[in-house]
GUKOL-440730 format. One record per atom (N, C-alpha, C, O, CB): x, y, z; residue in three letters. Coordinates in steps of 0.1 Angstrom, whole numbers, plus 5000, padded with zeros to 4 digits. Atoms other than C-alpha are relative to their C-alpha. Glycine has a CB too. Example, Ala and Ser with C-alpha at 12.3 -4.5 7.8 and 13.67 -1.06 7.14 Angstrom:
# residues 2
500949885000Ala 512349555078Ala 500950125000Ala 501950125007Ala 499050005012Ala 499149895000Ser 513749895071Ser 499250115008Ser 499750225009Ser 500450054986Ser 
# end
This chain:
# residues 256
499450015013Unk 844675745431Unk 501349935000Unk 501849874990Unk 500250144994Unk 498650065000Unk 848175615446Unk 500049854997Unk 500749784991Unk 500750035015Unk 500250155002Unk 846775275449Unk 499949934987Unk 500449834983Unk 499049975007Unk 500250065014Unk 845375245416Unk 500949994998Unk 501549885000Unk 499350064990Unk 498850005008Unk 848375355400Unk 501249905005Unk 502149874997Unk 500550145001Unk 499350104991Unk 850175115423Unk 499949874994Unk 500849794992Unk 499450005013Unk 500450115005Unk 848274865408Unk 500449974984Unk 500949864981Unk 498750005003Unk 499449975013Unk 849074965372Unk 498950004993Unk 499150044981Unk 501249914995Unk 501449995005Unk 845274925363Unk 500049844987Unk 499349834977Unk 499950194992Unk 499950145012Unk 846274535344Unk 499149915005Unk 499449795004Unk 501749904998Unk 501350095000Unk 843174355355Unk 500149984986Unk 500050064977Unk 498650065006Unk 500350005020Unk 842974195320Unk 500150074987Unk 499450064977Unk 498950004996Unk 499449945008Unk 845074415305Unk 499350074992Unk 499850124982Unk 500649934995Unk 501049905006Unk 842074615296Unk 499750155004Unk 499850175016Unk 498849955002Unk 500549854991Unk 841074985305Unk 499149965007Unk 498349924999Unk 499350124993Unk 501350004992Unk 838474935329Unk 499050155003Unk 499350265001Unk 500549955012Unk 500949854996Unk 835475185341Unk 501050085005Unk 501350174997Unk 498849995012Unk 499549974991Unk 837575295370Unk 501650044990Unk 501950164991Unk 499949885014Unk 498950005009Unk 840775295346Unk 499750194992Unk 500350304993Unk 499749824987Unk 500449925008Unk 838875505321Unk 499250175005Unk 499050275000Unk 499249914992Unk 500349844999Unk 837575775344Unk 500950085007Unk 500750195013Unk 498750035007Unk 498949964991Unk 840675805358Unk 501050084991Unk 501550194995Unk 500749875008Unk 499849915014Unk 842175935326Unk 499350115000Unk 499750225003Unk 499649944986Unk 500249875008Unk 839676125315Unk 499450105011Unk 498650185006Unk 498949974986Unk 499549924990Unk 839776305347Unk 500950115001Unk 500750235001Unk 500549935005Unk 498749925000Unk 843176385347Unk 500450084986Unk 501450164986Unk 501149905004Unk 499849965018Unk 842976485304Unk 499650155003Unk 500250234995Unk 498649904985Unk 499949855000Unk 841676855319Unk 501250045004Unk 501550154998Unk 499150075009Unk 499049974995Unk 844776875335Unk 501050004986Unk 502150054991Unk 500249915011Unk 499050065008Unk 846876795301Unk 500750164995Unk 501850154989Unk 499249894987Unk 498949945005Unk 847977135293Unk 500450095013Unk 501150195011Unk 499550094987Unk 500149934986Unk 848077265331Unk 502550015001Unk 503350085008Unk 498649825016Unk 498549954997Unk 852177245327Unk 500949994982Unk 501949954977Unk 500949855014Unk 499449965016Unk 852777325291Unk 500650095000Unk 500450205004Unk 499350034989Unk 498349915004Unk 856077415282Unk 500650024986Unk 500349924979Unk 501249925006Unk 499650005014Unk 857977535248Unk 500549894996Unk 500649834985Unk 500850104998Unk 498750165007Unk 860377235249Unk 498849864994Unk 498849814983Unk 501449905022Unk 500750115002Unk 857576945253Unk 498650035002Unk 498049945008Unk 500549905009Unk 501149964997Unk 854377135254Unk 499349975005Unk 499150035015Unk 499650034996Unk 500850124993Unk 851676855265Unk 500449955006Unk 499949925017Unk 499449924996Unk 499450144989Unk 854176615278Unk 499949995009Unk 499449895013Unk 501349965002Unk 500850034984Unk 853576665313Unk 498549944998Unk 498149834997Unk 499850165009Unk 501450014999Unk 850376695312Unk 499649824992Unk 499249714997Unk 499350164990Unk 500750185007Unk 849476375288Unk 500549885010Unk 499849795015Unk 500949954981Unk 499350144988Unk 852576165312Unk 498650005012Unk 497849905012Unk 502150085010Unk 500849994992Unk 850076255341Unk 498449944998Unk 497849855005Unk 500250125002Unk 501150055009Unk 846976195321Unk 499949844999Unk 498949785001Unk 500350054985Unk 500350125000Unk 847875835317Unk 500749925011Unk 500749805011Unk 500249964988Unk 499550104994Unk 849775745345Unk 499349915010Unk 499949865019Unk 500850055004Unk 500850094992Unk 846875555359Unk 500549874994Unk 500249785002Unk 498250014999Unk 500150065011Unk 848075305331Unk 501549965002Unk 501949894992Unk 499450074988Unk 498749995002Unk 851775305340Unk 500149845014Unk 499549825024Unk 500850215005Unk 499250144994Unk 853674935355Unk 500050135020Unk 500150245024Unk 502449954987Unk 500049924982Unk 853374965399Unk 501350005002Unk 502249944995Unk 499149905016Unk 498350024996Unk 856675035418Unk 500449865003Unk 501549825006Unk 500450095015Unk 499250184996Unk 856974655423Unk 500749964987Unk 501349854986Unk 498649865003Unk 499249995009Unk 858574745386Unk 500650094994Unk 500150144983Unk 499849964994Unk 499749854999Unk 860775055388Unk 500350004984Unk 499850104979Unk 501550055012Unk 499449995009Unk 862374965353Unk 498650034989Unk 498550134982Unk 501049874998Unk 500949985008Unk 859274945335Unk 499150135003Unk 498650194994Unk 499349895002Unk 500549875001Unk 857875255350Unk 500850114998Unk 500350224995Unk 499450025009Unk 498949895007Unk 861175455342Unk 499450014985Unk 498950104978Unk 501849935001Unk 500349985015Unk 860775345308Unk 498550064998Unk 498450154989Unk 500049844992Unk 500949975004Unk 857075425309Unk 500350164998Unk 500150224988Unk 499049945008Unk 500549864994Unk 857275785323Unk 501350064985Unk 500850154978Unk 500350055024Unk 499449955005Unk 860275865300Unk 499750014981Unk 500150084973Unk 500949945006Unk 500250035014Unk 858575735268Unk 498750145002Unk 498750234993Unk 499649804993Unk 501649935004Unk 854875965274Unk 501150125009Unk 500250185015Unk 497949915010Unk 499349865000Unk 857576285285Unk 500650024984Unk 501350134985Unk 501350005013Unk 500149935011Unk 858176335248Unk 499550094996Unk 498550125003Unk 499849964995Unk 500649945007Unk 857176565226Unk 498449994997Unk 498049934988Unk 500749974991Unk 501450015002Unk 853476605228Unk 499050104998Unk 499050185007Unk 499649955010Unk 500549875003Unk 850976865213Unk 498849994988Unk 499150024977Unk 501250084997Unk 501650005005Unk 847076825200Unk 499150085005Unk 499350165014Unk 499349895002Unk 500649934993Unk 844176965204Unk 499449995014Unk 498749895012Unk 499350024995Unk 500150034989Unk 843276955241Unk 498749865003Unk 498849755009Unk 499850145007Unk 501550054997Unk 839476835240Unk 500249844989Unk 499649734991Unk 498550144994Unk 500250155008Unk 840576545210Unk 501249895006Unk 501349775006Unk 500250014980Unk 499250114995Unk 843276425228Unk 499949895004Unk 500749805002Unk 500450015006Unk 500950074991Unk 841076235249Unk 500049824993Unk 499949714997Unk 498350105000Unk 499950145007Unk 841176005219Unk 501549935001Unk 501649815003Unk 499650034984Unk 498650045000Unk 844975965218Unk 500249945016Unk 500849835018Unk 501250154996Unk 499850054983Unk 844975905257Unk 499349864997Unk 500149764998Unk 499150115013Unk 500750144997Unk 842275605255Unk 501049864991Unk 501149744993Unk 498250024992Unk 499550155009Unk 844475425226Unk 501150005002Unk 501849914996Unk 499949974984Unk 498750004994Unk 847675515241Unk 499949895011Unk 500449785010Unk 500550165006Unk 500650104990Unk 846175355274Unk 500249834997Unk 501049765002Unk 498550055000Unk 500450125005Unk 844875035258Unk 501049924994Unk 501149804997Unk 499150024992Unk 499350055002Unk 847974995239Unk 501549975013Unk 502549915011Unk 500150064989Unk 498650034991Unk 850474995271Unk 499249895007Unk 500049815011Unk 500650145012Unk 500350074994Unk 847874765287Unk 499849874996Unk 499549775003Unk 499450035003Unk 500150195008Unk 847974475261Unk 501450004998Unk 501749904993Unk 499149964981Unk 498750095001Unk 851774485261Unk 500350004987Unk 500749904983Unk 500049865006Unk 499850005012Unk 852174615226Unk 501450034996Unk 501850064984Unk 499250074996Unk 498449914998Unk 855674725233Unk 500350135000Unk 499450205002Unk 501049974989Unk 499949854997Unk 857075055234Unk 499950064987Unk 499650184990Unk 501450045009Unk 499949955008Unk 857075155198Unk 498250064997Unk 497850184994Unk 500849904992Unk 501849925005Unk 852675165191Unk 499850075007Unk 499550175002Unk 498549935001Unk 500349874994Unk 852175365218Unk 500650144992Unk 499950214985Unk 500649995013Unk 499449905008Unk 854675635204Unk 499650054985Unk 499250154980Unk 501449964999Unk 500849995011Unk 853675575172Unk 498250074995Unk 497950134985Unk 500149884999Unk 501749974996Unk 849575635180Unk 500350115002Unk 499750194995Unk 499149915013Unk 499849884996Unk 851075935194Unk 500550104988Unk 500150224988Unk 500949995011Unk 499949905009Unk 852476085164Unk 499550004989Unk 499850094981Unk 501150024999Unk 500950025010Unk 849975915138Unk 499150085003Unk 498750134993Unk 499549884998Unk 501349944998Unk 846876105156Unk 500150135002Unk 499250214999Unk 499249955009Unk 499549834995Unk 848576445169Unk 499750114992Unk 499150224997Unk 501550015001Unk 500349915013Unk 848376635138Unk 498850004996Unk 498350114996Unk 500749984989Unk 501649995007Unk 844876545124Unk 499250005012Unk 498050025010Unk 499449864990Unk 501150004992Unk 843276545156Unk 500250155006Unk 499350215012Unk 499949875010Unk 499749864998Unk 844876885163Unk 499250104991Unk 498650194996Unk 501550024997Unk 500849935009Unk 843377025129Unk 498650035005Unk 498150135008Unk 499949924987Unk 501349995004Unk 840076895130Unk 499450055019Unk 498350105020Unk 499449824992Unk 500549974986Unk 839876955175Unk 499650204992Unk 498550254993Unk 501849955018Unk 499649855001Unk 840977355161Unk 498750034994Unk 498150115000Unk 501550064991Unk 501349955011Unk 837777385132Unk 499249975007Unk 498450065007Unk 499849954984Unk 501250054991Unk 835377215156Unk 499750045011Unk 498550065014Unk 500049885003Unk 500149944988Unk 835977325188Unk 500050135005Unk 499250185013Unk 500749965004Unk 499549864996Unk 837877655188Unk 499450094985Unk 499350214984Unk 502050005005Unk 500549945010Unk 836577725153Unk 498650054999Unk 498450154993Unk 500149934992Unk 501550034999Unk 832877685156Unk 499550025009Unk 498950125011Unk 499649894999Unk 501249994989Unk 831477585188Unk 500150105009Unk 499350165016Unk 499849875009Unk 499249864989Unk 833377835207Unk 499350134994Unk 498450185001Unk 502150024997Unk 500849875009Unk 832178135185Unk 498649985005Unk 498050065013Unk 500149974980Unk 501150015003Unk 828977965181Unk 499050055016Unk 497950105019Unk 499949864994Unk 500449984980Unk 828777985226Unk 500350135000Unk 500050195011Unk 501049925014Unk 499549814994Unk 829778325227Unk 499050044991Unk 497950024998Unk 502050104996Unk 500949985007Unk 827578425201Unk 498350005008Unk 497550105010Unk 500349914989Unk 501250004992Unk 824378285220Unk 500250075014Unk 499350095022Unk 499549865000Unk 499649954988Unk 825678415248Unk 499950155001Unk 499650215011Unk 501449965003Unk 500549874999Unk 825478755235Unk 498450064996Unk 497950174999Unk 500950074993Unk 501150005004Unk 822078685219Unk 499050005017Unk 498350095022Unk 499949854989Unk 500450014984Unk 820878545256Unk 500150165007Unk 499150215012Unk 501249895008Unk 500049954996Unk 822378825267Unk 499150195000Unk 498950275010Unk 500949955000Unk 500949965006Unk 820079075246Unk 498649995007Unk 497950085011Unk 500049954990Unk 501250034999Unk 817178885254Unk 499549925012Unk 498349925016Unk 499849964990Unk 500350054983Unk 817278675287Unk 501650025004Unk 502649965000Unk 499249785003Unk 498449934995Unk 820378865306Unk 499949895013Unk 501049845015Unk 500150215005Unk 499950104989Unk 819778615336Unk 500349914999Unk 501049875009Unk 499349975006Unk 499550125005Unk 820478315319Unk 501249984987Unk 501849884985Unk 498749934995Unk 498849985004Unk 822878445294Unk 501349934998Unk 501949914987Unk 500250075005Unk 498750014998Unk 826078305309Unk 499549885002Unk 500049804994Unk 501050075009Unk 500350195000Unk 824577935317Unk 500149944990Unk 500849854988Unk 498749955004Unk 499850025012Unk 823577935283Unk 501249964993Unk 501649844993Unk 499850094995Unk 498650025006Unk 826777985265Unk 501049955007Unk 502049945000Unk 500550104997Unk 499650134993Unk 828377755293Unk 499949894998Unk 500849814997Unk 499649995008Unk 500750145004Unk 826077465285Unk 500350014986Unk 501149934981Unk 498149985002Unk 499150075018Unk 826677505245Unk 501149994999Unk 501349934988Unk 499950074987Unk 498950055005Unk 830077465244Unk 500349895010Unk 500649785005Unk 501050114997Unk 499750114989Unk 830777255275Unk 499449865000Unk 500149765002Unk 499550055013Unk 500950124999Unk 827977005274Unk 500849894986Unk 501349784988Unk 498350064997Unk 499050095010Unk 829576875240Unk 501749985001Unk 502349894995Unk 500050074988Unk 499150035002Unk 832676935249Unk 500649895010Unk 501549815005Unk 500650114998Unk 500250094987Unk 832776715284Unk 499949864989Unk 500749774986Unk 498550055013Unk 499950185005Unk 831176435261Unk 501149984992Unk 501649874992Unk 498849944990Unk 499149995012Unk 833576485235Unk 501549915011Unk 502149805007Unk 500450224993Unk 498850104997Unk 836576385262Unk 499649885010Unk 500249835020Unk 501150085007Unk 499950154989Unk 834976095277Unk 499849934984Unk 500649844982Unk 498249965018Unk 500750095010Unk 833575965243Unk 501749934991Unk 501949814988Unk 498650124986Unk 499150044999Unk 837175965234Unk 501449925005Unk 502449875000Unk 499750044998Unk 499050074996Unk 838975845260Unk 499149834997Unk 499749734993Unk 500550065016Unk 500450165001Unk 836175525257Unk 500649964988Unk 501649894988Unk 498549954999Unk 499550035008Unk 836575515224Unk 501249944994Unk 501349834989Unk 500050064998Unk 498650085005Unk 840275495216Unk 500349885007Unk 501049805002Unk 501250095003Unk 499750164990Unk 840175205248Unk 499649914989Unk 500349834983Unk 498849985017Unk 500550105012Unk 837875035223Unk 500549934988Unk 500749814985Unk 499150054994Unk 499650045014Unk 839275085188Unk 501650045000Unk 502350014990Unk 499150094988Unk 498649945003Unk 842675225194Unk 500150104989Unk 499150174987Unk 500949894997Unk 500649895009Unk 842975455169Unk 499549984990Unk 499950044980Unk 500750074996Unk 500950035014Unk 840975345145Unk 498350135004Unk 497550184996Unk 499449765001Unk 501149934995Unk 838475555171Unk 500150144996Unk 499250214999Unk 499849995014Unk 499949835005Unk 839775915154Unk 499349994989Unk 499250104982Unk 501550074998Unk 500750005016Unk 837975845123Unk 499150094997Unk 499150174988Unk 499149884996Unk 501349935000Unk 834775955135Unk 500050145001Unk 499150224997Unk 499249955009Unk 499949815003Unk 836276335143Unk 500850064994Unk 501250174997Unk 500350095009Unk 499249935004Unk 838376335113Unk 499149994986Unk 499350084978Unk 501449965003Unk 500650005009Unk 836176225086Unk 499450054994Unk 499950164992Unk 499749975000Unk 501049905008Unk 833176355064Unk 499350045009Unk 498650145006Unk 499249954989Unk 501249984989Unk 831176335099Unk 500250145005Unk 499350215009Unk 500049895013Unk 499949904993Unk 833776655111Unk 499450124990Unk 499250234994Unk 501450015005Unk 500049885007Unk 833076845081Unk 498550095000Unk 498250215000Unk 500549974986Unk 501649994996Unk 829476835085Unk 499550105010Unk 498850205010Unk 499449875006Unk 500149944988Unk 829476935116Unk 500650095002Unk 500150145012Unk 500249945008Unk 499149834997Unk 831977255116Unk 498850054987Unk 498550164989Unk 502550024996Unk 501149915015Unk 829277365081Unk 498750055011Unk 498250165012Unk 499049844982Unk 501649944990Unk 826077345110Unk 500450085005Unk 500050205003Unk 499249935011Unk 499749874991Unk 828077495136Unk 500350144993Unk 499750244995Unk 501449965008Unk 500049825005Unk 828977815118Unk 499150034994Unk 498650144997Unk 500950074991Unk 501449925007Unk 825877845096Unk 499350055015Unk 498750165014Unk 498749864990Unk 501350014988Unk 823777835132Unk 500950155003Unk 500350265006Unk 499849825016Unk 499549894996Unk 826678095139Unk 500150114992Unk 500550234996Unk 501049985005Unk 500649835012Unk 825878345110Unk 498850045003Unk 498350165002Unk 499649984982Unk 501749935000Unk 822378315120Unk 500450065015Unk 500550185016Unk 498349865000Unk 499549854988Unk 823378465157Unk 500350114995Unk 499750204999Unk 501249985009Unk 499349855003Unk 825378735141Unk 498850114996Unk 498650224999Unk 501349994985Unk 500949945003Unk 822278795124Unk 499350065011Unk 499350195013Unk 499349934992Unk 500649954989Unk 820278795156Unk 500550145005Unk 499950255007Unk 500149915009Unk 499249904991Unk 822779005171Unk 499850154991Unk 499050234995Unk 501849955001Unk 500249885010Unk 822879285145Unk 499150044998Unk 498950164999Unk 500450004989Unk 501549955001Unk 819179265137Unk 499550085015Unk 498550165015Unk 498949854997Unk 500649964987Unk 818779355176Unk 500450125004Unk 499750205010Unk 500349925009Unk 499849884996Unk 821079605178Unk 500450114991Unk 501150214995Unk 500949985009Unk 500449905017Unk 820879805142Unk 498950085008Unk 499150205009Unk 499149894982Unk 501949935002Unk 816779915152Unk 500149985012Unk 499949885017Unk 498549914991Unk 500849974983Unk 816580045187Unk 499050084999Unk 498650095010Unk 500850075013Unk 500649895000Unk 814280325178Unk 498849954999Unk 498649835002Unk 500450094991Unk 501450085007Unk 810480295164Unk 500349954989Unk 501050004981Unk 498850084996Unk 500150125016Unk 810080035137Unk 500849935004Unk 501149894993Unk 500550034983Unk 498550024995Unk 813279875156Unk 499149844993Unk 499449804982Unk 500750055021Unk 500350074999Unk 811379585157Unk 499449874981Unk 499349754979Unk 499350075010Unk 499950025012Unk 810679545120Unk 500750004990Unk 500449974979Unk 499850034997Unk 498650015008Unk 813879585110Unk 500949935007Unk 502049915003Unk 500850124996Unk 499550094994Unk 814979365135Unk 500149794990Unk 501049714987Unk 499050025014Unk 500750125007Unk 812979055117Unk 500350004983Unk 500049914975Unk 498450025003Unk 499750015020Unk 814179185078Unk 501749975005Unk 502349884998Unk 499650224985Unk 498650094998Unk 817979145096Unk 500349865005Unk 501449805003Unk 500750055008Unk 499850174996Unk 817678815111Unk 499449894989Unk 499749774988Unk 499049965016Unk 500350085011Unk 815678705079Unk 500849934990Unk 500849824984Unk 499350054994Unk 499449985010Unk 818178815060Unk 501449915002Unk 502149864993Unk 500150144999Unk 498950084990Unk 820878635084Unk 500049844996Unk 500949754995Unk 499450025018Unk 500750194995Unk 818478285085Unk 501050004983Unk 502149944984Unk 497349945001Unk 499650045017Unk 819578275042Unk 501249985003Unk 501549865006Unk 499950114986Unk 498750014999Unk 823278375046Unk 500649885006Unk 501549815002Unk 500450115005Unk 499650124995Unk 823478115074Unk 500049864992Unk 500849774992Unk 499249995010Unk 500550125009Unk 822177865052Unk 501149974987Unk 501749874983Unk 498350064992Unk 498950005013Unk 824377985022Unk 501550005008Unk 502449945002Unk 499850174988Unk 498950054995Unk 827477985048Unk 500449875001Unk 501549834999Unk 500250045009Unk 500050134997Unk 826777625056Unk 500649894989Unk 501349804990Unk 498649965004Unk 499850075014Unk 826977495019Unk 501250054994Unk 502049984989Unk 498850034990Unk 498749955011Unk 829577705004Unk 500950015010Unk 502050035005Unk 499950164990Unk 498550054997Unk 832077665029Unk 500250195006Unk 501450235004Unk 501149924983Unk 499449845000Unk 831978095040Unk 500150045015Unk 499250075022Unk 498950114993Unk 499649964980Unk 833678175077Unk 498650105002Unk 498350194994Unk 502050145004Unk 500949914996Unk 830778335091Unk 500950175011Unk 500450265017Unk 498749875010Unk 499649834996Unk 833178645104Unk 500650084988Unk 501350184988Unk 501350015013Unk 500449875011Unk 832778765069Unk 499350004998Unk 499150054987Unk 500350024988Unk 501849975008Unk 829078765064Unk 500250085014Unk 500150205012Unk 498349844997Unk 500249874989Unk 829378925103Unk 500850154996Unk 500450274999Unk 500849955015Unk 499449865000Unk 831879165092Unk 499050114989Unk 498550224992Unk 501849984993Unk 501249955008Unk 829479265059Unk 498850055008Unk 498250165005Unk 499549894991Unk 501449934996Unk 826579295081Unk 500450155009Unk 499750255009Unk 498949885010Unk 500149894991Unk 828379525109Unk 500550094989Unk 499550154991Unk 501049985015Unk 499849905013Unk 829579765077Unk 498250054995Unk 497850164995Unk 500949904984Unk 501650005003Unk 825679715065Unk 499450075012Unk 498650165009Unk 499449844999Unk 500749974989Unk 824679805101Unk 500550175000Unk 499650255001Unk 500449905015Unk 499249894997Unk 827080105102Unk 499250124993Unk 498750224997Unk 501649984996Unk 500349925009Unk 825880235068Unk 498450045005Unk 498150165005Unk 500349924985Unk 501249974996Unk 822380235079Unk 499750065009Unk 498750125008Unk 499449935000Unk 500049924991Unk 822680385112Unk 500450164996Unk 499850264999Unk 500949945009Unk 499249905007Unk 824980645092Unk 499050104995Unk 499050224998Unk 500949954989Unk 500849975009Unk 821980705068Unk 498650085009Unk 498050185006Unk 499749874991Unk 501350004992Unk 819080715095Unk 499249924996Unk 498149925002Unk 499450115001Unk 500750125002Unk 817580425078Unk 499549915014Unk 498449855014Unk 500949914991Unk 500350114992Unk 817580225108Unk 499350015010Unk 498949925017Unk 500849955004Unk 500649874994Unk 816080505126Unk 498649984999Unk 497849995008Unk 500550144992Unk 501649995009Unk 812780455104Unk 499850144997Unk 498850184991Unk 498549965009Unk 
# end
């Protein structure tokens, strides 16, 4: 990695392959020395210093390392985008201001929409199958809810670091737009319908368990459906059902 960085990665003043997986590499690392004063700033400086002028120009890499130790603080997994068009802009020589700028145009909205998508949703939504799995195939359980949130989230920081190389920031569009909202409405509907699972499974252990398993997950599949559209945190339709669950255990309803 010394060499690259040595090199400063200006073959044609482009990101390259080797450029770009060298970022989004080092982008897990971005909150690994977060601090109150500059929270990310390590981490992001590190993040891009594949991208930083070689020691054959101390001045230019002073200035570099001093400008990406700022103030820095997004969501971890969308950063990925801010890194690729931060990148791209130090490598066309845009001066020192777009970079900084890119940095404090995308920080905030990609912070929002990383928080409802990532840590809002899919996150829930992995733990959730994870306890469903765990119900019902306990061996595979934890792979499960590994692979759903990971598998997207891995593409998520390479798609962004290409991305922003590409468009610069024009590449946050796509996870800030009507496309994110969409997509945080599936993810929690799909995650009402787990809660359902979950509750339908463990309401009815007794005889009939199994029949009242299938009228709570039915009842789940709708709500999910009606969370998706109307916009309803699915840990109030969970909280309603575990009250619902309570009352019927309470009753001996669930009992048969």
């Amino acid at each position: 990695m010394d060499s690259f960085e040595a090199r400063g990665e200006r073959r044609g003043r482009r990101l390259t392959v080797a450029g770009r997986l060298a970022v989004f590499a080092r982008s897990f690392l971005l909150q690994s020395v977060w601090n109150p004063r500059g929270m990310q700033n390590v981490g992001f400086c590190f993040a891009i210093l594949p991208v930083a002028p070689g020691a054959d120009d101390p001045r230019g890499r002073t200035a570099f390392l001093e400008r990406h130790l700022r103030f820095f603080n997004t969501n971890p997994a969308l950063a990925s985008y801010v890194l690729g068009a931060t990148a791209a802009a130090e490598l066309a020589g845009r001066g020192a201001t777009e970079p900084e700028e890119l940095k404090r145009a995308l920080a905030g909205p990609l912070g929002m929409a990383g928080d409802g998508l990532l840590w809002g949703s899919l996150r829930p939504l992995a733990a959730l199958a994870g306890v469903v799995g765990a119900l019902a195939f306990p061996l595979y359980a934890a792979a499960a809810m590994l692979a759903i949130y990971n598998v997207p989230h891995v593409a998520i920081r390479w798609r962004g670091v290409a991305r922003g190389a590409d468009l610069g920031g024009a590449a946050a569009r796509e996870v800030i737009g009507p496309g994110l909202r969409a997509s945080v409405r599936l993810l929690r509907g799909a995650a009402t319908v787990l809660v359902g699972l979950t509750l339908g499974w463990a309401i009815a252990g007794a005889e009939g368990g199994a029949g009242w398993r299938s009228v709570v997950a039915g009842v789940y599949l709708v709500l999910g459906l009606a969370a998706a559209r109307l916009g309803i945190p699915p840990t109030v339709i969970g909280l309603a059902g575990a009250v619902g669950g309570l009352v019927l255990m309470a009753t001996g309803v669930a009992g048969g």
